[in-house]
DRENVEX-623631 format. One record per residue: residue in three letters; x, y, z of N, C-alpha, C, O in turn. Coordinates in steps of 0.001 Angstrom, whole numbers. Atoms other than C-alpha are relative to their C-alpha. Layout:
N
+--------+---------+---------+---------+---------+---------+---------+---------+---------+---------+---------+---------+---------+
| residu |     n_x |     n_y |     n_z |    ca_x |    ca_y |    ca_z |     c_x |     c_y |     c_z |     o_x |     o_y |     o_z |
+--------+---------+---------+---------+---------+---------+---------+---------+---------+---------+---------+---------+---------+
|    ala |       X |       Y |       Z |       X |       Y |       Z |       X |       Y |       Z |       X |       Y |       Z |
...
+--------+---------+---------+---------+---------+---------+---------+---------+---------+---------+---------+---------+---------+
***
This chain:
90
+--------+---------+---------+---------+---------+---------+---------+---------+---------+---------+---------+---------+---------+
| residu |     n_x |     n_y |     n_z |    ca_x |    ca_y |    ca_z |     c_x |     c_y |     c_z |     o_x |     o_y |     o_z |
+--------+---------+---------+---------+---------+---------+---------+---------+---------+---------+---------+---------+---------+
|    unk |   -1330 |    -458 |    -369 | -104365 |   45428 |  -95481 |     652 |     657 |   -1209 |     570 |     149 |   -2327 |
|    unk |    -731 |   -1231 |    1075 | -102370 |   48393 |  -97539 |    1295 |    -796 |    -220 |    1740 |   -1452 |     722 |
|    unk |   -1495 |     717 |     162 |  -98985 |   46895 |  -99034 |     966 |    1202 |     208 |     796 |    2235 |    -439 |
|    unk |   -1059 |   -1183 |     -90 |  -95960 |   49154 |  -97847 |     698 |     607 |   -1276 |     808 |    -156 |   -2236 |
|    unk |    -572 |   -1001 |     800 |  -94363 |   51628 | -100007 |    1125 |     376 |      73 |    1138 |     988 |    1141 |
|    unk |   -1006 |   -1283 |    -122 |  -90764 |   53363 | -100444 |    -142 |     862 |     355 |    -813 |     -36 |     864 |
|    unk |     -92 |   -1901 |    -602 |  -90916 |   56940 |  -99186 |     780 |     310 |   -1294 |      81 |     832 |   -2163 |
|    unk |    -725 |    -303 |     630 |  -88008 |   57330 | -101459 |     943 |    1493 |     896 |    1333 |    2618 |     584 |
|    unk |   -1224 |   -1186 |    -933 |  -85835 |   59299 |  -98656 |    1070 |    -277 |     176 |    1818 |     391 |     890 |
|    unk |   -1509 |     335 |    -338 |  -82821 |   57332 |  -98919 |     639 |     388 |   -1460 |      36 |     432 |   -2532 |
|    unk |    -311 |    -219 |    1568 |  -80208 |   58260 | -101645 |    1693 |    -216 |     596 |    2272 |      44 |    1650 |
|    unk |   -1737 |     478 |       8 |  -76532 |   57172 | -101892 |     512 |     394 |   -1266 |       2 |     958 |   -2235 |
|    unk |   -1442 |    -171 |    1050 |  -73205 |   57206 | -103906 |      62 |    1472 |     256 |    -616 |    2339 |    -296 |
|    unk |    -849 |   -1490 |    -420 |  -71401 |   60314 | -102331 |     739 |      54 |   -1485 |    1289 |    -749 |   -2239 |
|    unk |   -1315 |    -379 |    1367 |  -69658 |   62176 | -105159 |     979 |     846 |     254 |    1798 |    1211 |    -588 |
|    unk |   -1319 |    -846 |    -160 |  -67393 |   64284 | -103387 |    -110 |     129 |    1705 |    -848 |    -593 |    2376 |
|    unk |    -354 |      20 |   -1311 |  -66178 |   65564 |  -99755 |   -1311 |     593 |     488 |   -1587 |     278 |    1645 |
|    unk |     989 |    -506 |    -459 |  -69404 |   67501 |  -99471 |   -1416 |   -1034 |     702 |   -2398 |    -596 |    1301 |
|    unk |     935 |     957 |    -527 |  -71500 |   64361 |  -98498 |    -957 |      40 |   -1246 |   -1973 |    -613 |   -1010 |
|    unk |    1060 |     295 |     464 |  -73509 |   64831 | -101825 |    -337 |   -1222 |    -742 |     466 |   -2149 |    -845 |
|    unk |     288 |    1488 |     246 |  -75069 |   62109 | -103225 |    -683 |    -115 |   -1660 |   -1391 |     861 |   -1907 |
|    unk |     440 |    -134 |     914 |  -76111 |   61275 | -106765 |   -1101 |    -955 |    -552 |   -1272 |    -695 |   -1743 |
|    unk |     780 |    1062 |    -148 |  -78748 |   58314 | -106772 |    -932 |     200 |    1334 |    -426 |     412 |    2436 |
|    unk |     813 |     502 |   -1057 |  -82062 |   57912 | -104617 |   -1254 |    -900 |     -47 |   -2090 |    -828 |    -948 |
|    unk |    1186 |     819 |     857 |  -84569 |   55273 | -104394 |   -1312 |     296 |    -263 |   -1890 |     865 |     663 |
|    unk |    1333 |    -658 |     572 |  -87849 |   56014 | -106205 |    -777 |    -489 |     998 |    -568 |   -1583 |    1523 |
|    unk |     810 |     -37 |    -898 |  -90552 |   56489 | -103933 |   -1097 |    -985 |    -890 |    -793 |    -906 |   -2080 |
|    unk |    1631 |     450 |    -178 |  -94264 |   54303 | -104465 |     392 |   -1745 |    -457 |    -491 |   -2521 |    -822 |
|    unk |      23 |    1697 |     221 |  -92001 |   50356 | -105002 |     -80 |    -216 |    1355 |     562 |     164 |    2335 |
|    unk |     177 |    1298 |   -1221 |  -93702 |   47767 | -102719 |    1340 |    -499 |     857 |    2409 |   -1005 |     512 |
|    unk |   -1136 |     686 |   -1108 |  -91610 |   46840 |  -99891 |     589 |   -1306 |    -455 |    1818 |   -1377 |    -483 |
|    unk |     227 |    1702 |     187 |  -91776 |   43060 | -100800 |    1262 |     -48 |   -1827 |    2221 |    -692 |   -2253 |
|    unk |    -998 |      -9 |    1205 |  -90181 |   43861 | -104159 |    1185 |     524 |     135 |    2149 |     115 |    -511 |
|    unk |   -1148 |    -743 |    -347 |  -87788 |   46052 | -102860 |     913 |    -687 |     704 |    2095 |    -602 |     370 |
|    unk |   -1195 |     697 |    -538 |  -86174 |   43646 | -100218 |     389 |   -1193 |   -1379 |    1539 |   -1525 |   -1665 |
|    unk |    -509 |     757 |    1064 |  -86343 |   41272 | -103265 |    1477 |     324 |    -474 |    2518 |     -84 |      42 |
|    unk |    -959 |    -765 |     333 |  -84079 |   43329 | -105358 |    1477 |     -47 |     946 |    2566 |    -607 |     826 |
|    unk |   -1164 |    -194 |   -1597 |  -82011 |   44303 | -101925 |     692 |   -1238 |    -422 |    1784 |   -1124 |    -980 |
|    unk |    -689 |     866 |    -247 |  -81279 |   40708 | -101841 |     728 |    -609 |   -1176 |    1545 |   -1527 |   -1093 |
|    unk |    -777 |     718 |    1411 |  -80124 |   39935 | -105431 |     878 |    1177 |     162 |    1870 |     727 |     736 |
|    unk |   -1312 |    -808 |    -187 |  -77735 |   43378 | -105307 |     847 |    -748 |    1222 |    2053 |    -675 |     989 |
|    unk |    -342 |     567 |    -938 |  -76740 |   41618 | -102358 |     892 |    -927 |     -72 |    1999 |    -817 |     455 |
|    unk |      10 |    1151 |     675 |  -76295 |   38390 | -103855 |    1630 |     225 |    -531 |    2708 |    -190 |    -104 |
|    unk |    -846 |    -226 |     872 |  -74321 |   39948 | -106717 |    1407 |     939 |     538 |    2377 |    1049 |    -212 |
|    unk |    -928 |    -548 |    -964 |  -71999 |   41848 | -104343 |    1054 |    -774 |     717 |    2184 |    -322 |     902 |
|    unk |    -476 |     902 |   -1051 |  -70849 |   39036 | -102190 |     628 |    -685 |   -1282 |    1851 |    -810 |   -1214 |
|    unk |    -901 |     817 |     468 |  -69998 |   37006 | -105243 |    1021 |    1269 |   -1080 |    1683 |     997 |   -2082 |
|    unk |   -1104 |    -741 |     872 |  -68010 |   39971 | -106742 |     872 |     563 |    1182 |    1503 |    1605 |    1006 |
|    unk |    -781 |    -613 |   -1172 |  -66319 |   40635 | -103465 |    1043 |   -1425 |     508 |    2192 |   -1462 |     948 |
|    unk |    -935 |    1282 |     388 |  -65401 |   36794 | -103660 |    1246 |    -157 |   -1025 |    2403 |    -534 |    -840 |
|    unk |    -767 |    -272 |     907 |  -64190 |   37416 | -106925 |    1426 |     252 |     170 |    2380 |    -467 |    -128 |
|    unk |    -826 |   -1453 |    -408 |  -61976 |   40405 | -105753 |     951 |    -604 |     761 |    2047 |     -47 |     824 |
|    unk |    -736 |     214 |    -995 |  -60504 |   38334 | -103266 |     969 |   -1307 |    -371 |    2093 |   -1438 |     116 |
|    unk |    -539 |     650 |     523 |  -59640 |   35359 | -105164 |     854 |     -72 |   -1141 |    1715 |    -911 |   -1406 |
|    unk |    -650 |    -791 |    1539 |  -58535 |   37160 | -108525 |    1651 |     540 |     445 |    1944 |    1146 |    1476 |
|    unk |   -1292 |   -1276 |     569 |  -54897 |   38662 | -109470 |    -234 |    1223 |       1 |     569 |    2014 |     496 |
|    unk |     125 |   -1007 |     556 |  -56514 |   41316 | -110636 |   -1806 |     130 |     510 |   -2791 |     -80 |    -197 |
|    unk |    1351 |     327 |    -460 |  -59619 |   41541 | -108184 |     -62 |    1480 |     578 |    -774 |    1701 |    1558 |
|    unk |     541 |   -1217 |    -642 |  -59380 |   45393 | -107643 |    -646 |     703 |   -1235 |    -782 |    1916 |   -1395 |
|    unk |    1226 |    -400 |    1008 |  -61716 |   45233 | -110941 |   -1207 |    -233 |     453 |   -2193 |     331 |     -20 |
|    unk |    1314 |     342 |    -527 |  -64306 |   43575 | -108739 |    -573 |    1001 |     647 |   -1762 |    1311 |     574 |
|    unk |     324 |    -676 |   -1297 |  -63995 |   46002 | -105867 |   -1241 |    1390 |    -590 |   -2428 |    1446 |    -268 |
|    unk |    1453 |    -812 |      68 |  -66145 |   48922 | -107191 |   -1063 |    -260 |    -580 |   -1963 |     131 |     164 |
|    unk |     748 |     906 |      -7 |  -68419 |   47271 | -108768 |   -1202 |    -829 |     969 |   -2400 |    -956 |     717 |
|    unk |      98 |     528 |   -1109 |  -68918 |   45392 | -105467 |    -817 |     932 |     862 |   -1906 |     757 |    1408 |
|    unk |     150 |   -1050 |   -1333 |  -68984 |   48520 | -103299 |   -1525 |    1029 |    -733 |   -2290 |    1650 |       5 |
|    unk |    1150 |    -930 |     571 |  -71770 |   50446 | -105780 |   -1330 |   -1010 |     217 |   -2417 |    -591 |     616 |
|    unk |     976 |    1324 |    -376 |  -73855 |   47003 | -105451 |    -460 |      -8 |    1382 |   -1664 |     138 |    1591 |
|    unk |    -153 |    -341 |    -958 |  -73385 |   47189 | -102184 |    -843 |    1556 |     497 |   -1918 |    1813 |    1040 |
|    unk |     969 |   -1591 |    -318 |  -74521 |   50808 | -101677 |   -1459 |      44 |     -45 |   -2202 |     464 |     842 |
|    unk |    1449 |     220 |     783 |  -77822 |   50044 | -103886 |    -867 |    -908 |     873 |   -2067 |    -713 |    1064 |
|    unk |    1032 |     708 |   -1226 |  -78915 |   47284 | -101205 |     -45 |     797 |    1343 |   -1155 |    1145 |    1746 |
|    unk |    -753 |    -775 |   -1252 |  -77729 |   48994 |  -98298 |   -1838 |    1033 |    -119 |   -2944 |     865 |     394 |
|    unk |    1409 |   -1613 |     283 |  -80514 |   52414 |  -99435 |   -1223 |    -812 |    -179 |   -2258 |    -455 |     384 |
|    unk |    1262 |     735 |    -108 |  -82966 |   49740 | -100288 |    -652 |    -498 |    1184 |   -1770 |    -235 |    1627 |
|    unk |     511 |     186 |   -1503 |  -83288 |   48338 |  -97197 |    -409 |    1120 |    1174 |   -1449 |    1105 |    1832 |
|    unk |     230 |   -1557 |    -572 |  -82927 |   51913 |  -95367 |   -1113 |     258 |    -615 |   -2109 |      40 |      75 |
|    unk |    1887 |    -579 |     576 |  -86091 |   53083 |  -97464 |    -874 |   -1272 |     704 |   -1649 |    -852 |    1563 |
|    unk |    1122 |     825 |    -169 |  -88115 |   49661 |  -96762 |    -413 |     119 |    1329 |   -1559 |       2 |    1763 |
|    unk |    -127 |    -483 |   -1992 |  -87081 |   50574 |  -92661 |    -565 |    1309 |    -151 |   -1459 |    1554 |     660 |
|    unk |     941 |   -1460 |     -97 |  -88366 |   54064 |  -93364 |   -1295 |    -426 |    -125 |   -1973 |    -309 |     895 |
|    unk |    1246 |     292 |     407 |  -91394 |   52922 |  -94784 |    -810 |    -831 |     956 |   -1876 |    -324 |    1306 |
|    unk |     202 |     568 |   -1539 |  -92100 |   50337 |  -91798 |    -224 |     592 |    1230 |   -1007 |     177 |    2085 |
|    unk |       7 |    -483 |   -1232 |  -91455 |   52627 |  -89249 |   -1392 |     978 |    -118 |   -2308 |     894 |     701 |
|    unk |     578 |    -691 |     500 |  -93432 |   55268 |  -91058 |   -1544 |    -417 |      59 |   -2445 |     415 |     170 |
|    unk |    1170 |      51 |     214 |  -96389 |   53175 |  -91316 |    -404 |    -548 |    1041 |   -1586 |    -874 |    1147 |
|    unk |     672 |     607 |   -1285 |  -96474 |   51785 |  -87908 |    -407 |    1970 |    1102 |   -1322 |    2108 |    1914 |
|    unk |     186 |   -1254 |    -486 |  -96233 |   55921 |  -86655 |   -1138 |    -192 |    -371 |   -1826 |    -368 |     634 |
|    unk |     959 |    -905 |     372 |  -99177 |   56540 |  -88685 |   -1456 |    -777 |     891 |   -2562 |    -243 |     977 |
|    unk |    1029 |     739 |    -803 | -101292 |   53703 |  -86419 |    -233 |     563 |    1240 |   -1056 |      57 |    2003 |
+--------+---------+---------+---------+---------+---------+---------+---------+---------+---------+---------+---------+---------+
***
């Protein structure tokens, strides 16, 4: 059995009204490592979104949060490309 792959077709962080984007994830990381990852940005998101919510001064968490956020978000989208991708090719 072949271990899945990225494609590397997802890419986030819009930088302006044009929809462009400045970050995408590198194509040929293992799936398995990739939801890894996913789930620690994940992780680290939720407790800075806690933060944000419990803080005075918790609209230092918020982007931070939301770029963390983004970074799992595309990870997972690539590992679903890559899944779908490799069940097409059967």
């Amino acid at each position: 059995m072949t271990t899945s792959i990225t494609p590397g077709n997802t890419s986030f962080s819009r930088v302006n009204a044009t929809d462009l984007k400045l970050f995408r994830v590198n194509a040929g990381v293992p799936v398995d490592e990739a939801l890894e990852m996913a789930s620690l940005l994940q992780h680290y998101a939720n407790e800075l979104t806690l933060d944000a919510a419990m803080s005075d001064k918790g609209e230092r968490f918020s982007w931070p949060a939301l770029y963390l956020g983004e970074m799992a978000k595309a990870l997972i989208d690539d590992v679903g490309d890559a899944l779908f991708l490799s069940r097409a090719d059967t």
